[in-house]
C-alpha positions in Angstrom: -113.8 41.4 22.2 -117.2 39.6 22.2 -118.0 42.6 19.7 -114.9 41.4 17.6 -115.9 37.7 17.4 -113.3 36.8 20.2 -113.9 34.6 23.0 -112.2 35.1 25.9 -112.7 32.0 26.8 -111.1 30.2 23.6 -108.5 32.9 23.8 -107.2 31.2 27.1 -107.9 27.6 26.0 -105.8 28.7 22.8 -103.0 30.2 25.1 -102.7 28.1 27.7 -102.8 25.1 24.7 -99.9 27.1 23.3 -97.9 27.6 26.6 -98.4 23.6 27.3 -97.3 22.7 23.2 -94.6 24.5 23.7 -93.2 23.5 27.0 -94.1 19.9 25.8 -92.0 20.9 22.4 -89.2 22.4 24.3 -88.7 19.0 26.6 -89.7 16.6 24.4 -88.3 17.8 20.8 -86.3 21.2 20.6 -84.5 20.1 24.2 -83.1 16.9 22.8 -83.0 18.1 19.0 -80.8 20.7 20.5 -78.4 18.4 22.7 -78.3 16.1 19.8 -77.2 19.0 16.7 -74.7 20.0 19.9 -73.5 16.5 20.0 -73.2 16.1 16.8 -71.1 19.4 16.4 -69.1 18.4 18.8 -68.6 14.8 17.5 -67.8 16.9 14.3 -65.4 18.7 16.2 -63.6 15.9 17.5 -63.3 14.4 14.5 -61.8 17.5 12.2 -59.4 17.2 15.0 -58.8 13.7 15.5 -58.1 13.9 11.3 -55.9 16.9 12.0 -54.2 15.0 14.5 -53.6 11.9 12.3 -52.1 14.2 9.5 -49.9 16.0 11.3 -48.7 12.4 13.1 -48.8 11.1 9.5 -46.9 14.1 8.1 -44.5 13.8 11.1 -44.3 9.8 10.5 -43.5 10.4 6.9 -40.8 13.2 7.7 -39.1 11.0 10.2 -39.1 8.2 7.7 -37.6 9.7 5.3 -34.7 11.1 7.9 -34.2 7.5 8.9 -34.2 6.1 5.4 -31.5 9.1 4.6 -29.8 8.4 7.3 -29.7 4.3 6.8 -28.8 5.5 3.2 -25.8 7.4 4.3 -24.4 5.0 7.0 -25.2 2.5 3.8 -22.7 4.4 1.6 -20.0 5.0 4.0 -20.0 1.1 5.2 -19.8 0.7 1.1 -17.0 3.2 1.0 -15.3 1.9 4.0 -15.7 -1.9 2.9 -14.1 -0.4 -0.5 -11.6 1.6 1.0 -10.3 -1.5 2.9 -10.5 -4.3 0.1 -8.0 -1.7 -1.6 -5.8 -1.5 1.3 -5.8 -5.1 1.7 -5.4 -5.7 -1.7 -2.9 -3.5 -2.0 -1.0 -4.7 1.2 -1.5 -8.4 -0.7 0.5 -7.2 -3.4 2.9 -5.4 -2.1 3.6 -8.3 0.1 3.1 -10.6 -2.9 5.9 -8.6 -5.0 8.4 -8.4 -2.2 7.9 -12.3 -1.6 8.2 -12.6 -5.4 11.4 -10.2 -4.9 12.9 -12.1 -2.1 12.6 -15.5 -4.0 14.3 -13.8 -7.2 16.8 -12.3 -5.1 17.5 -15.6 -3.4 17.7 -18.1 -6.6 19.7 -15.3 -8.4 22.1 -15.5 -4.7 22.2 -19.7 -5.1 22.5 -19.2 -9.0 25.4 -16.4 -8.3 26.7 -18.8 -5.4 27.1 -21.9 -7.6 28.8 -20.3 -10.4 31.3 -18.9 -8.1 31.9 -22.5 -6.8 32.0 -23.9 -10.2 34.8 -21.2 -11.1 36.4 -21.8 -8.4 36.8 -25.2 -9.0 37.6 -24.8 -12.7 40.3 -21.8 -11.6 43.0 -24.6 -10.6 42.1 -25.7 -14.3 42.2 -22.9 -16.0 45.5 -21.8 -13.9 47.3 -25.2 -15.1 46.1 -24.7 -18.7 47.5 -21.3 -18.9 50.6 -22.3 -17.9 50.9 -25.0 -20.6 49.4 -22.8 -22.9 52.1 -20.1 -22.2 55.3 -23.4 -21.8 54.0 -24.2 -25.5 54.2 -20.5 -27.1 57.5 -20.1 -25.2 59.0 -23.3 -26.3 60.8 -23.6 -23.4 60.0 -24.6 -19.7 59.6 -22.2 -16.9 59.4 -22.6 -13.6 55.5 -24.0 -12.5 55.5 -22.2 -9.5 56.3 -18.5 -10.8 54.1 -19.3 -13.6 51.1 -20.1 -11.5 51.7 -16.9 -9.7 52.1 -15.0 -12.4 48.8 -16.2 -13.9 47.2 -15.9 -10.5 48.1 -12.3 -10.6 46.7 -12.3 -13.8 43.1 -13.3 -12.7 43.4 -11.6 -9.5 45.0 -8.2 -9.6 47.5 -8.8 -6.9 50.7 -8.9 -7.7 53.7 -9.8 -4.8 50.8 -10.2 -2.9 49.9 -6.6 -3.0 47.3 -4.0 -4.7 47.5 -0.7 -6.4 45.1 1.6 -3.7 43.5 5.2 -4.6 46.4 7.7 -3.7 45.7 11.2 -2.6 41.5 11.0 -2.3 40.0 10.8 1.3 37.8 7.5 1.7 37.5 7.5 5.8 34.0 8.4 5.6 33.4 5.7 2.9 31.1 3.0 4.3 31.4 0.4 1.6 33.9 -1.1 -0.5 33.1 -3.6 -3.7 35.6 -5.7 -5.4 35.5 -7.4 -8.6 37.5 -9.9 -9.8 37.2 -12.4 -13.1 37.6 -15.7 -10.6 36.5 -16.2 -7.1 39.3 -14.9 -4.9 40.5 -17.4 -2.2 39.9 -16.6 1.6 43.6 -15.8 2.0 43.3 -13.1 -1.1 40.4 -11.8 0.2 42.1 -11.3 4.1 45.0 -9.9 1.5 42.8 -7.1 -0.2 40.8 -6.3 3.0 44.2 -5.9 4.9 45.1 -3.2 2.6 41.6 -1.6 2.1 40.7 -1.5 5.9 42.8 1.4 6.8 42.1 3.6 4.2 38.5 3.0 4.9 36.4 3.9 8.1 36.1 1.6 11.3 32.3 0.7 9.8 33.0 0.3 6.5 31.9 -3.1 4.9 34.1 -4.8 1.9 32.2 -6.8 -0.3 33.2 -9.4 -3.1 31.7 -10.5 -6.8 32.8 -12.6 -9.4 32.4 -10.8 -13.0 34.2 -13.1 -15.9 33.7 -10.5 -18.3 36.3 -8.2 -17.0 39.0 -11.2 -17.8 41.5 -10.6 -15.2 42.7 -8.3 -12.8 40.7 -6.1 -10.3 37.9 -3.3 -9.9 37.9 -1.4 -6.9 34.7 0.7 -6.2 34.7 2.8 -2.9 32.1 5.2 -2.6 32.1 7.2 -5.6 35.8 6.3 -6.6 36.2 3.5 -9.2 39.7 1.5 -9.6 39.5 -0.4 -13.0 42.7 -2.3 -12.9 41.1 -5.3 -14.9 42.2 -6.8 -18.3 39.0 -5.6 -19.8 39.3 -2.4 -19.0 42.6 -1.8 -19.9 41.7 -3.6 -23.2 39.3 -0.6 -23.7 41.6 1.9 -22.6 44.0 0.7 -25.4 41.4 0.9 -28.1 40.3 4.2 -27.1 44.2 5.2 -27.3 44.4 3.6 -30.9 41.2 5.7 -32.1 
């Protein structure tokens, strides 16, 4: 070696200079650097996953947002819907019960209006009784007797005649549960005891008989019971006549 230029001695120096660089190296420099890269790397790590982490919670945040939001959304439309739906069922109730109140008070003025013309014809029938039977003394030139005359106009306006009227023959009205009659004046009480007398057995048990005062049909009676119609008035048997004369 000595031949080659090599000590031996600054061979070992050189070595054992080496061994004690390295170890010094090792612990002082690549030990730490080492620990420090692997803490780093790990830090690293952490924080790849920490920010995975946070996406996925931000993604899941996001996705439940939006189902709450979709949700409030829905439960906003069908409060909407339901808040409509029941404005329009109360306003519809509102009207209804606005029209039937509106009904009710027609029905009722139309009843007092109805009411007090009967009780003004009634009160002008003595009149118009008395004024007949002068009218009919004058055309007669001669005098007949008041009381026959009176009857005989009251028969006139009332369709009874000896106290009696002409009833449907040969049609069944027992299951008839309503009877209307029509006369020109208002019938008395005791006329109207008089036609329900003769009506109530031909009728059944429940049947109801109702009056009205028509001054278009001029005199006489009608009769409607169920689906039968008796026109014994002066009207109608004006029109009968003119049909007949066509």
């Amino acid at each position: 070696m000595e031949a080659l230029g090599i000590s031996l001695g600054y061979l070992l120096t050189f070595a054992l200079s080496f061994g004690i660089l390295f170890v010094v190296l090792r612990a002082w420099v690549y030990g730490p650097m080492l620990n420090m890269l692997s803490k780093r790397r790990e830090a690293i790590g952490r924080g790849l996953e920490d920010a995975r982490v946070a996406a996925e919670a931000r993604a899941n945040a996001e996705k439940e947002a939006n189902r709450v939001l979709s949700e409030a959304q829905t439960k906003a439309a069908e409060v909407i819907r339901d808040a409509t739906e029941r404005a329009g069922s109360v306003e519809k109730e509102i009207r209804v019960q606005a029209e039937a109140e509106t009904a009710k008070e027609r029905q009722a003025a139309m009843n007092d209006l109805e009411g007090e013309r009967n009780r003004m014809l009634s009160e002008v029938r003595g009149q118009i009784v008395s004024l007949t039977v002068a009218a009919t003394r004058k055309l007669l030139h001669e005098n007949l007797d008041e009381q026959r005359q009176s009857r005989l106009v009251n028969e006139f306006f009332t369709g009874l005649k000896d106290g009696k009227m002409q009833l449907f023959s040969g049609v069944d009205l027992t299951s008839v549960t309503n009877a209307q009659i029509t006369s020109a004046l208002p019938l008395t009480a005791d006329e109207q005891q008089t036609v329900q007398a003769q009506l109530m057995p031909h009728l059944s048990d429940a049947a109801a008989v109702n009056f009205r005062v028509d001054p278009s049909i001029l005199g006489g009676l009608v009769v409607r019971v169920g689906d039968q119609v008796m026109d014994n008035s002066v009207a109608g048997q004006l029109e009968e006549l003119h049909q007949s004369m066509r």
